[in-house]
PAKE-823003 format. One record per residue (C-alpha): residue in one letter; x, y, z. Coordinates in steps of 0.1 Angstrom, whole numbers, plus 5000, padded with zeros to 4 digits. Example, Ala and Ser with C-alpha at 12.3 -4.5 7.8 and 13.67 -1.06 7.14 Angstrom:
% PAKE-823003
aa: a; c1: 5123; c2: 4955; c3: 5078
aa: s; c1: 5137; c2: 4989; c3: 5071
% end
This chain:
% PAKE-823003
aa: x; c1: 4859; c2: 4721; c3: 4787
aa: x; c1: 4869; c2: 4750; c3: 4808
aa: x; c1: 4867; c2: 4741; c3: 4845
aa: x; c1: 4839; c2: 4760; c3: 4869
aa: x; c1: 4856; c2: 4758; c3: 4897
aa: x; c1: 4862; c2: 4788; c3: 4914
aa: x; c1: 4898; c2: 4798; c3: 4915
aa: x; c1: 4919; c2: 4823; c3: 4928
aa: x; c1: 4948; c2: 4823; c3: 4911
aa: x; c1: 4968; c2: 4858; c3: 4916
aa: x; c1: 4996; c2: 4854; c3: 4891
aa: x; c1: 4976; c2: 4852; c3: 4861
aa: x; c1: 4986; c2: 4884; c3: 4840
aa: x; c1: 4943; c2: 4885; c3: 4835
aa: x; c1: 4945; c2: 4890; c3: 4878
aa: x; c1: 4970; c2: 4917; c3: 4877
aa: x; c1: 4953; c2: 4932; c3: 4845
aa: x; c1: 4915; c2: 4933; c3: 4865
aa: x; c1: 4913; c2: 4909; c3: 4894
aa: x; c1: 4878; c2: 4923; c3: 4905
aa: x; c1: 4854; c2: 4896; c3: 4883
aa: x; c1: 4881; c2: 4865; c3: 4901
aa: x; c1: 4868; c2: 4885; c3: 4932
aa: x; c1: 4831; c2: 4883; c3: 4925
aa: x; c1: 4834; c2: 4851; c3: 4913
aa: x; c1: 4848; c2: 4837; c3: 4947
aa: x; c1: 4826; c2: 4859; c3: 4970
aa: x; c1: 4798; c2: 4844; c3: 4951
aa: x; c1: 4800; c2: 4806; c3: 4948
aa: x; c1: 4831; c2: 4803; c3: 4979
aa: x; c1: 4835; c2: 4829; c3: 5005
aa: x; c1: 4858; c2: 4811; c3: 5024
aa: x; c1: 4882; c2: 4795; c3: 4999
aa: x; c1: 4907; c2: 4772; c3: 5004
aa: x; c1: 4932; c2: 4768; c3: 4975
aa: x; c1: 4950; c2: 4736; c3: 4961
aa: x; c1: 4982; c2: 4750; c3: 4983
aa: x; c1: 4962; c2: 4755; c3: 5013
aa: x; c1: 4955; c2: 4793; c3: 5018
aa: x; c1: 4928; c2: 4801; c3: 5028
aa: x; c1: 4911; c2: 4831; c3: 5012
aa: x; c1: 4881; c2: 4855; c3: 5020
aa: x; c1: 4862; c2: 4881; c3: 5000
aa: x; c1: 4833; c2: 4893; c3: 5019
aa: x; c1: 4838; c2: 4925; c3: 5036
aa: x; c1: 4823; c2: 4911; c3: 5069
aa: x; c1: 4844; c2: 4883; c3: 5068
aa: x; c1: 4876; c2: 4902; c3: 5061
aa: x; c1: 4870; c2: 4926; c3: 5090
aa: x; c1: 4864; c2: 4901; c3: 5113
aa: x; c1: 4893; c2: 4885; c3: 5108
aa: x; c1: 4915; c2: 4918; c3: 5108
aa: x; c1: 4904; c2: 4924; c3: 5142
aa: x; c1: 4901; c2: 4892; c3: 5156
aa: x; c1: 4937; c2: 4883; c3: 5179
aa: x; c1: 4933; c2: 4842; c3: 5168
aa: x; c1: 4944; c2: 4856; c3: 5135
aa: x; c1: 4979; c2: 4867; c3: 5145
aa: x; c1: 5011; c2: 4883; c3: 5123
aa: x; c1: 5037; c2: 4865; c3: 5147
aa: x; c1: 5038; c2: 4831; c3: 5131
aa: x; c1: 5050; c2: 4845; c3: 5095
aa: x; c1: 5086; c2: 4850; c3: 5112
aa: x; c1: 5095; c2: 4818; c3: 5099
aa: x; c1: 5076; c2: 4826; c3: 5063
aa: x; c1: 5094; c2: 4856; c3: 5066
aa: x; c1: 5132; c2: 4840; c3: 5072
aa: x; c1: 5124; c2: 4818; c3: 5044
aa: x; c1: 5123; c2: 4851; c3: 5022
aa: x; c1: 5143; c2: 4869; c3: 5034
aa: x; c1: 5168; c2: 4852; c3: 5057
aa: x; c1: 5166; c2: 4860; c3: 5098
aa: x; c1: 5165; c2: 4896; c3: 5111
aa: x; c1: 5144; c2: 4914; c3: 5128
aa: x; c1: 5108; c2: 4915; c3: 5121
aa: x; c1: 5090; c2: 4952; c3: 5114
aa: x; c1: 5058; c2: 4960; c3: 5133
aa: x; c1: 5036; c2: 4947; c3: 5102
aa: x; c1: 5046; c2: 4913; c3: 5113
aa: x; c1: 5043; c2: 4921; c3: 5150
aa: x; c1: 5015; c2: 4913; c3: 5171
aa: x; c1: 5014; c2: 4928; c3: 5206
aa: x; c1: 5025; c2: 4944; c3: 5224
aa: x; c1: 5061; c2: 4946; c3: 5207
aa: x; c1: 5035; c2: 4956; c3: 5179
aa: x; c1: 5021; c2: 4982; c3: 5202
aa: x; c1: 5057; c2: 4994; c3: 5214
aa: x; c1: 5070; c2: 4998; c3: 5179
aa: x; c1: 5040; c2: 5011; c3: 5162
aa: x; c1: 5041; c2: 5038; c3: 5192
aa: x; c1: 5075; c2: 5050; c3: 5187
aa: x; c1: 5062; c2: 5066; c3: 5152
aa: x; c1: 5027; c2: 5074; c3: 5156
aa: x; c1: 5033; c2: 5111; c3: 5164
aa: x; c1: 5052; c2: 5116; c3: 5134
aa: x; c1: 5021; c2: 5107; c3: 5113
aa: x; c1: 4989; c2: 5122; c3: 5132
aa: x; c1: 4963; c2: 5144; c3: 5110
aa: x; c1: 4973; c2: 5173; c3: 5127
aa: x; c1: 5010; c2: 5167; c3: 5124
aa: x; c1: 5004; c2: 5156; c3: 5084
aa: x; c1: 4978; c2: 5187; c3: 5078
aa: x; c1: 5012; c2: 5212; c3: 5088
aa: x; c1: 5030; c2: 5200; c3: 5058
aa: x; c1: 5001; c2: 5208; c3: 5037
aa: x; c1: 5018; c2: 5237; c3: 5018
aa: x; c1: 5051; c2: 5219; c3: 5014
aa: x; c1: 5033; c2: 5190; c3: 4996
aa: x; c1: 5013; c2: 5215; c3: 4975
aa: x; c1: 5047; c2: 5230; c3: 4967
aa: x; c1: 5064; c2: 5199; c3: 4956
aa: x; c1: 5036; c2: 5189; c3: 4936
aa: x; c1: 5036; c2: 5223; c3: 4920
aa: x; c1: 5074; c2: 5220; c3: 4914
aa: x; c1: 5069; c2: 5185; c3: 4895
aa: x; c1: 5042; c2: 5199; c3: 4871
aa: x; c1: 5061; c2: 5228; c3: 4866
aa: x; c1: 5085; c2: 5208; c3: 4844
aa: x; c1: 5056; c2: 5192; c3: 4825
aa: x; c1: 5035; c2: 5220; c3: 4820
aa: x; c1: 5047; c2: 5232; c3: 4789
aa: x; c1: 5049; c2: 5195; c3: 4773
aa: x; c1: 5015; c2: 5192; c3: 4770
aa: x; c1: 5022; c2: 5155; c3: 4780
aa: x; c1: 5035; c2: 5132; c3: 4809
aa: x; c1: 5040; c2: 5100; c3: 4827
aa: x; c1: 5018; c2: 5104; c3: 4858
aa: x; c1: 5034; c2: 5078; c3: 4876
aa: x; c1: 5071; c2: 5089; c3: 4871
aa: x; c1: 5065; c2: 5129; c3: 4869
aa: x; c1: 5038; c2: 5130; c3: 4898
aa: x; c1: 5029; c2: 5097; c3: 4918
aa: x; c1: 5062; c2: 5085; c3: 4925
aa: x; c1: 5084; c2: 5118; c3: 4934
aa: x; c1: 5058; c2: 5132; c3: 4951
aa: x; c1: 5056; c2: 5105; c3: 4978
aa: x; c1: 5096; c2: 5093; c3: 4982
aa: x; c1: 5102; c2: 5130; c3: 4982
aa: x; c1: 5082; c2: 5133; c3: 5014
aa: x; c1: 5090; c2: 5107; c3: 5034
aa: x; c1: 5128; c2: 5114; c3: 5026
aa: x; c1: 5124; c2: 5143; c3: 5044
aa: x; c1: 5107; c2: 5128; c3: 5074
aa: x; c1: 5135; c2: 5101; c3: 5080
aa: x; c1: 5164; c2: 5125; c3: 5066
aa: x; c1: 5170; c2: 5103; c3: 5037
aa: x; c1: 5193; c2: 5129; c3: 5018
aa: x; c1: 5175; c2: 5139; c3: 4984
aa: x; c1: 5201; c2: 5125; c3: 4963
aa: x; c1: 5199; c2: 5091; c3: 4974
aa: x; c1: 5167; c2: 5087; c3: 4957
aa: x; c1: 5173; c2: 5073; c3: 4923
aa: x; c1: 5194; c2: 5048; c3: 4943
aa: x; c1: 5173; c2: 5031; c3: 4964
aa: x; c1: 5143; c2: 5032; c3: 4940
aa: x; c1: 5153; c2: 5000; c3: 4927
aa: x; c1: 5154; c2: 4985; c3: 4960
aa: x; c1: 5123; c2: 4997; c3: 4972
aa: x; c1: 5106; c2: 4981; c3: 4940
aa: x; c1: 5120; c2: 4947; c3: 4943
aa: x; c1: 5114; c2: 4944; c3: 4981
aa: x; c1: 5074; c2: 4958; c3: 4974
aa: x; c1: 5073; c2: 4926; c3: 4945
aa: x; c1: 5086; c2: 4906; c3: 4966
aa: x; c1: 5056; c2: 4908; c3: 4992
aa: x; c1: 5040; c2: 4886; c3: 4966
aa: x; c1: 5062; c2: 4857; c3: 4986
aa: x; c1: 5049; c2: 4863; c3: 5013
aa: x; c1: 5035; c2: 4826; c3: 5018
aa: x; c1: 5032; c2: 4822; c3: 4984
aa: x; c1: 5051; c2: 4801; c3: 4958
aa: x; c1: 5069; c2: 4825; c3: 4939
aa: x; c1: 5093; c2: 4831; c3: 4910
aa: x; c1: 5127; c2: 4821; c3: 4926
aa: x; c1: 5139; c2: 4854; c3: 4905
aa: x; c1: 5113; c2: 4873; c3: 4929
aa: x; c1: 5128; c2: 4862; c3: 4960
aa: x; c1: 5161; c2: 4867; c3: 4952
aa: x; c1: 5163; c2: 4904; c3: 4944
aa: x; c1: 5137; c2: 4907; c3: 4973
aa: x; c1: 5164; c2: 4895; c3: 4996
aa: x; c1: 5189; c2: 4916; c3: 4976
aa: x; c1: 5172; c2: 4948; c3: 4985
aa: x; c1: 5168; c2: 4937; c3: 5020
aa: x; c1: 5200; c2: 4929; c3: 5024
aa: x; c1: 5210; c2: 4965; c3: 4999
aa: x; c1: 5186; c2: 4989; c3: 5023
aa: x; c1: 5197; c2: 4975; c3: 5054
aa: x; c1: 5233; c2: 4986; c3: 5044
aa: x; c1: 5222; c2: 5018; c3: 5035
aa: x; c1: 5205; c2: 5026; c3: 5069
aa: x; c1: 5232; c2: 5013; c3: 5085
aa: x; c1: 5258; c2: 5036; c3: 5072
aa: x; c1: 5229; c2: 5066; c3: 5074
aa: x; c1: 5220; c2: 5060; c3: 5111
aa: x; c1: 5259; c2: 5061; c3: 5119
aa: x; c1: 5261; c2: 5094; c3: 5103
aa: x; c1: 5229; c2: 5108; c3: 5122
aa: x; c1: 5245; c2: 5097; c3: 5155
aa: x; c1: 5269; c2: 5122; c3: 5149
aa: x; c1: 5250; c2: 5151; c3: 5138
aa: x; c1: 5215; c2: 5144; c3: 5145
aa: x; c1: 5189; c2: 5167; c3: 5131
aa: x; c1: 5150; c2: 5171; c3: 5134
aa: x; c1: 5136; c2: 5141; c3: 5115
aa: x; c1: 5121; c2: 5105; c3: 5120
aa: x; c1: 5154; c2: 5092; c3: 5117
aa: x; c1: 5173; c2: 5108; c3: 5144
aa: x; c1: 5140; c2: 5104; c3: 5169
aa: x; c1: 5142; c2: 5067; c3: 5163
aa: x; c1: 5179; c2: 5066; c3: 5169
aa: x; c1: 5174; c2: 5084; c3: 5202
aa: x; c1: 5149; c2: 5056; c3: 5212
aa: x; c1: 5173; c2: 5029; c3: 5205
aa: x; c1: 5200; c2: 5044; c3: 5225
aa: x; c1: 5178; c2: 5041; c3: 5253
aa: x; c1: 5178; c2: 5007; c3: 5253
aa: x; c1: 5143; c2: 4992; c3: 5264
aa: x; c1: 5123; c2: 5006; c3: 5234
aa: x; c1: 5143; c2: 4993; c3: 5203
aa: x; c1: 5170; c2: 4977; c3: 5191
aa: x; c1: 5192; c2: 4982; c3: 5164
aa: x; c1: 5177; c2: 4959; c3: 5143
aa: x; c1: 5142; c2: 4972; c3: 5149
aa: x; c1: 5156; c2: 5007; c3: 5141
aa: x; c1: 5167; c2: 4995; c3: 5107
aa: x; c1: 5135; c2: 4972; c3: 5101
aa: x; c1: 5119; c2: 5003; c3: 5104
aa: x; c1: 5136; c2: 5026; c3: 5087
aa: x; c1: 5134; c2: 5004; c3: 5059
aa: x; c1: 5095; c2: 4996; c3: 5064
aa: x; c1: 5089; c2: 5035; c3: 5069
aa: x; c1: 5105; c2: 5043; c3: 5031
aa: x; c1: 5088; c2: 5014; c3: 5015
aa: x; c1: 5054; c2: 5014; c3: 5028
aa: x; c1: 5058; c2: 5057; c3: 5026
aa: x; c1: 5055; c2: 5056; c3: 4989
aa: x; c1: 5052; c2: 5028; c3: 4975
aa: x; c1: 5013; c2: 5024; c3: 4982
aa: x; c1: 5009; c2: 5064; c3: 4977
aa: x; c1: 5021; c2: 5056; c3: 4938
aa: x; c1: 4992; c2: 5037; c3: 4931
aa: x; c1: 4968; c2: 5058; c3: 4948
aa: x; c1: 4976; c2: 5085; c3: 4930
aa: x; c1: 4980; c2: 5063; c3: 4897
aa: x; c1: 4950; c2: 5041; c3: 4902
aa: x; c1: 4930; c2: 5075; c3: 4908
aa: x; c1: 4934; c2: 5094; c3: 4883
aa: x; c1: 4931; c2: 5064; c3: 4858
aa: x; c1: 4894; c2: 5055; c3: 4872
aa: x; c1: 4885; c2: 5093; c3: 4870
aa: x; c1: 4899; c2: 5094; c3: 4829
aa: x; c1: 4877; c2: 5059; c3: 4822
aa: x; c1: 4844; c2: 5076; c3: 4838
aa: x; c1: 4844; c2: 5112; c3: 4823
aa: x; c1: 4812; c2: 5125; c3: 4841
aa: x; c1: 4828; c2: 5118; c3: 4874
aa: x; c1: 4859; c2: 5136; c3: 4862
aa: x; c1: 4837; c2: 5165; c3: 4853
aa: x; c1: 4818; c2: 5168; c3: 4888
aa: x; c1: 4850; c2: 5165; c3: 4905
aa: x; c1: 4867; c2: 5191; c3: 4883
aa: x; c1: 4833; c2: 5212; c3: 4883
aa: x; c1: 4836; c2: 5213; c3: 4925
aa: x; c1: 4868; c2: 5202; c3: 4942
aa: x; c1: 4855; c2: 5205; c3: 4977
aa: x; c1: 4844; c2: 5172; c3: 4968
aa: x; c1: 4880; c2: 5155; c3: 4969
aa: x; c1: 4882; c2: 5145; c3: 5002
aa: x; c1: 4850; c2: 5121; c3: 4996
aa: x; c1: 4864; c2: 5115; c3: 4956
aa: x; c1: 4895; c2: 5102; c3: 4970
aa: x; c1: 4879; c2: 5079; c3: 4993
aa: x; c1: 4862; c2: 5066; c3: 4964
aa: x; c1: 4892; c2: 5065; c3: 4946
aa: x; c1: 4908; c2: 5040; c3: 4972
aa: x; c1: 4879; c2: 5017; c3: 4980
aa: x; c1: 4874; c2: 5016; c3: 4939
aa: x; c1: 4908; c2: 5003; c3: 4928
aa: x; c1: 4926; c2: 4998; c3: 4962
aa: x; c1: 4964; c2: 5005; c3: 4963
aa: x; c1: 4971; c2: 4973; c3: 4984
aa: x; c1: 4945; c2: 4948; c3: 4976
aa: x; c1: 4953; c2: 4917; c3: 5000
aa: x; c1: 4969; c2: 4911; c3: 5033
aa: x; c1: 4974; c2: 4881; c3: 5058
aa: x; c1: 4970; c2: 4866; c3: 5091
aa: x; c1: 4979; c2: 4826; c3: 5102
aa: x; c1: 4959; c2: 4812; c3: 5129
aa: x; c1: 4970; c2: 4810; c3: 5166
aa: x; c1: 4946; c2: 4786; c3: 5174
aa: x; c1: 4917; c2: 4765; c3: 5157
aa: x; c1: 4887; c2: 4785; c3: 5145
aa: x; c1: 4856; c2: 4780; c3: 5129
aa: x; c1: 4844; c2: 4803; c3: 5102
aa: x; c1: 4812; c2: 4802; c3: 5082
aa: x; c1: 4813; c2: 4764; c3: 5089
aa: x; c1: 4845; c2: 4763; c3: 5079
aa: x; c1: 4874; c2: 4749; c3: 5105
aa: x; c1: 4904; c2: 4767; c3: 5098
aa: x; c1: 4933; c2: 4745; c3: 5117
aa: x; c1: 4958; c2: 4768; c3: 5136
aa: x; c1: 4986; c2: 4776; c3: 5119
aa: x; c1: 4969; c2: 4784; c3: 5082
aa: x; c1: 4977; c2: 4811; c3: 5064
aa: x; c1: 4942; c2: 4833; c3: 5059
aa: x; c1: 4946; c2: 4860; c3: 5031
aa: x; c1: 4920; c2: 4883; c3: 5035
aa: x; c1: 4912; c2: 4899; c3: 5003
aa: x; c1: 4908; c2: 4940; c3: 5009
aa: x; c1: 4900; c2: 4945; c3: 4972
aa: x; c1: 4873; c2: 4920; c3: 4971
aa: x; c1: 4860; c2: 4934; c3: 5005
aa: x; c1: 4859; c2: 4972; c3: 4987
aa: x; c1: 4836; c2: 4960; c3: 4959
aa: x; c1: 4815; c2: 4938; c3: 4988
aa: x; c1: 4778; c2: 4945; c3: 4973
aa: x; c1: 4760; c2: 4936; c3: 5009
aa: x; c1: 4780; c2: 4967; c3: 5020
aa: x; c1: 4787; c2: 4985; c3: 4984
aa: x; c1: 4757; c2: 4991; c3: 4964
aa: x; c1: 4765; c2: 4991; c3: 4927
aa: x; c1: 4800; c2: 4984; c3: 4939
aa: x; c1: 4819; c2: 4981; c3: 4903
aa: x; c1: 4805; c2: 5025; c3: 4896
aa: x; c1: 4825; c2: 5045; c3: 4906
aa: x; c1: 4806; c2: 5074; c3: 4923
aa: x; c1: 4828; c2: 5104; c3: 4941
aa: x; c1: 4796; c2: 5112; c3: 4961
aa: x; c1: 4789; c2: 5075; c3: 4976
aa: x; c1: 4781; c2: 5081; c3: 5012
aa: x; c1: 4789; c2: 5057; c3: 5041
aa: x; c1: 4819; c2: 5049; c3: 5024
aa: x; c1: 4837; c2: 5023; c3: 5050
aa: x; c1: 4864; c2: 5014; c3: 5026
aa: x; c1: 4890; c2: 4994; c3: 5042
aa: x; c1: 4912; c2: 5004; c3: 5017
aa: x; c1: 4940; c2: 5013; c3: 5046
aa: x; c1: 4932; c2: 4978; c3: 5062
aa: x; c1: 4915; c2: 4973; c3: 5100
aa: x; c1: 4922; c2: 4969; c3: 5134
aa: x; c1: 4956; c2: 4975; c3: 5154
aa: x; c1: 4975; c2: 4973; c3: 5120
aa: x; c1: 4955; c2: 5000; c3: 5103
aa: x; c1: 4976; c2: 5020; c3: 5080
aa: x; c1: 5003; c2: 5043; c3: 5103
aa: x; c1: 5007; c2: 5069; c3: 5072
aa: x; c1: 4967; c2: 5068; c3: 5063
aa: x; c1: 4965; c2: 5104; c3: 5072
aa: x; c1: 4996; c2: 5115; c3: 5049
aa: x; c1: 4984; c2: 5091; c3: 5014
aa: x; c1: 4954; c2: 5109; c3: 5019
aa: x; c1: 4965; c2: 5144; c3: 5020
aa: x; c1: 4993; c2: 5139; c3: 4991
aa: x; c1: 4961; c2: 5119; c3: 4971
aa: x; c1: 4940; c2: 5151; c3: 4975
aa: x; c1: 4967; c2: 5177; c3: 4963
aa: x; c1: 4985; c2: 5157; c3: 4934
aa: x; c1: 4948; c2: 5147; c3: 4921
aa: x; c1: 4931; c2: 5182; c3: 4928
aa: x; c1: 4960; c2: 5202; c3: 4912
aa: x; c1: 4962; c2: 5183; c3: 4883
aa: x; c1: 4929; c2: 5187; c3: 4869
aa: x; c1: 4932; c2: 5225; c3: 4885
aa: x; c1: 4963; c2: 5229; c3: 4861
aa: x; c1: 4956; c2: 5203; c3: 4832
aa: x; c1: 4921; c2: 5208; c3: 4822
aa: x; c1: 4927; c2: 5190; c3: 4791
aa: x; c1: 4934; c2: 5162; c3: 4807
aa: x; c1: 4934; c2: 5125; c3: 4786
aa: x; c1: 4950; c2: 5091; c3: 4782
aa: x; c1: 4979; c2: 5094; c3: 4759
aa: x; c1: 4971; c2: 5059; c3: 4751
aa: x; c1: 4947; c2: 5026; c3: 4756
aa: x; c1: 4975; c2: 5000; c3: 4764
aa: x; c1: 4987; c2: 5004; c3: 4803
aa: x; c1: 5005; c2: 4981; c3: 4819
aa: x; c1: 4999; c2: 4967; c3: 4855
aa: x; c1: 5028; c2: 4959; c3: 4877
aa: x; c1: 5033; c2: 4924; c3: 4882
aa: x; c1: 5027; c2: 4924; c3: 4917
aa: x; c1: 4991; c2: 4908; c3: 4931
aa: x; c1: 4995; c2: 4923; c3: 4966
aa: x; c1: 5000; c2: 4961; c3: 4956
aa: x; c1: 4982; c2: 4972; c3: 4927
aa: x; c1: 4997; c2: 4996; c3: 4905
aa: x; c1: 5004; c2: 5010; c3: 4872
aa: x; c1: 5036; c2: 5011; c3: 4856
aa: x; c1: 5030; c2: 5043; c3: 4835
aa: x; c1: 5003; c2: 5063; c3: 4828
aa: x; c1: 5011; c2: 5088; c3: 4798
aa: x; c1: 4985; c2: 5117; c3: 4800
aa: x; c1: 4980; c2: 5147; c3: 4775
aa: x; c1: 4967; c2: 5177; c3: 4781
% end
């Protein structure tokens, strides 16, 4: 007899395949979960964003978590709390403001014009590797100055390092872990040798702004400057991939949406905010406890790992009504797809704008649009949710 229990159980290929009815489940019969391993996990958006913002739910306390993965270093700002959060997090901010993002506007319409151009006359393509992942490296190469052919290089890197997130305070394939640590290990080299260059010859990027910082001592140190190099790359693109991915595929299974969006495209700054609270690109992050609390009658004991659950916040029907439709029109639309509080996504403003374009020219340029076929594939990963291809026709 199959158990009723409720479970949350992220490596199940059924979770990575549609993890939203494991969501439901758990928001309706255990809110505040605690699993046979001790996490402790929450669905309900209130819960979620509570926690998010609340400083007894800290990022400090996964160094240790973290050297268990992937051996001591230095810790990026995701895993900062303040203010060395606050220090770090300000040392890039400017790069990534709407108005500084909304000047490269036309570049990022030419790129993605450039990529379709070499599809165009195939009548066919691979979304993710024609569209949502160049599109997305490609820019945030040329904010740090990460040379263009270094690429295909570190795309492999920048893959196992994103699956290895899943370890995060998690039991783990051992595989995982290793080629997690691998990349670290591979990327940190790579900057290493980059940022030597760039102290010769700096130029006017992210990189040689950060370099300048640590050469002044009291605002970061070299192995902040590569953490974040590294964190900068990763989180650049990685997450944008699935946006765009994730996107598009809830706009080919619900056709009439696809048709009011392509019938009016002023609507895609609302249809992408849609797009993100439907099928979020990062669907759980973490906190551990500083200190004993109490939630829902629940005492969580300091030091506990709480996952909050962004993707089961997003379909949240006390603040989502109807939450598994996808509507491009739904108003008050406080998605927390980009997460809450002082570690709200740095390059919001940028997946946003590079969402809008790729998705609005494609169905400007491919109005025959369709799924080349009913078998996709999800990555394995539980933390980011993505596609591994997505073969279109037009």
């Amino acid at each position: 007899m199959a158990s009723t229990e409720p479970e949350f159980n992220p490596f199940l290929p059924e979770f990575h395949a549609n993890p939203y009815p494991f969501y439901h489940r758990l928001r309706a019969t255990d809110p505040v979960h605690r699993t046979p391993m001790g996490l402790w996990v929450l669905t309900r958006y209130d819960d979620v964003v509570s926690v998010l913002k609340d400083p007894r739910f800290g990022r400090e306390e996964f160094a240790q978590i973290l050297a268990n993965v992937y051996g001591e270093g230095a810790r990026s700002m995701l895993f900062r709390d303040p203010p060395d959060h606050t220090r770090l997090r300000g040392l890039v901010s400017q790069a990534f403001t709407p108005r500084m993002i909304e000047r490269m506007r036309s570049h990022i319409q030419e790129i993605v014009d450039r990529l379709l151009d070499r599809v165009q006359n195939a009548n066919r393509m691979d979304v993710i590797a024609d569209l949502a992942y160049p599109l997305p490296v490609t820019v945030i190469c040329e904010m740090l100055g990460v040379p263009t052919d270094a690429h295909s290089g570190i795309r492999q890197w920048s893959a196992d390092l994103a699956r290895s997130v899943d370890a995060i305070g998690m039991p783990t394939d051992e595989e995982v872990v290793t080629r997690g640590r691998a990349a670290q290990q591979a990327m940190l080299d790579y900057f290493r040798d980059l940022i030597s260059e760039r102290r010769q010859t700096p130029r006017d990027d992210l990189l040689s702004l950060l370099i300048a910082a640590e050469e002044q001592g009291d605002r970061l140190s070299e192995g902040e400057l590569l953490i974040t190099c590294i964190l900068l790359f990763v989180a650049g693109h990685e997450t944008t991939v699935n946006l765009i991915g994730n996107g598009l595929l809830g706009l080919l299974n619900h056709p009439d949406e696809l048709a009011k969006l392509r019938g009016d495209l002023r609507l895609l700054p609302g249809a992408v905010e849609e797009l993100l609270r439907y099928d979020s690109p990062v669907q759980r992050t973490g906190r551990i406890t500083n200190t004993d609390v109490e939630l829902d009658g629940r005492k969580i004991a300091k030091g506990s790992l709480v996952v909050t659950a962004i993707g089961a916040a997003n379909r949240d029907p006390a603040h989502f009504p109807d939450p598994d439709r996808l509507d491009i029109t739904r108003r008050d639309n406080r998605h927390i797809a980009f997460g809450f509080g002082i570690h709200f996504c740095l390059g919001a403003p940028l997946a946003r704008l590079e969402g809008q374009i790729a998705i609005g020219t494609l169905l400007r340029r491919m109005p025959g649009l369709g799924l080349a076929t009913s078998t996709l594939e999800w990555r394995e990963s539980s933390t980011l949710r993505g596609l591994k291809n997505l073969p279109v026709t037009f």
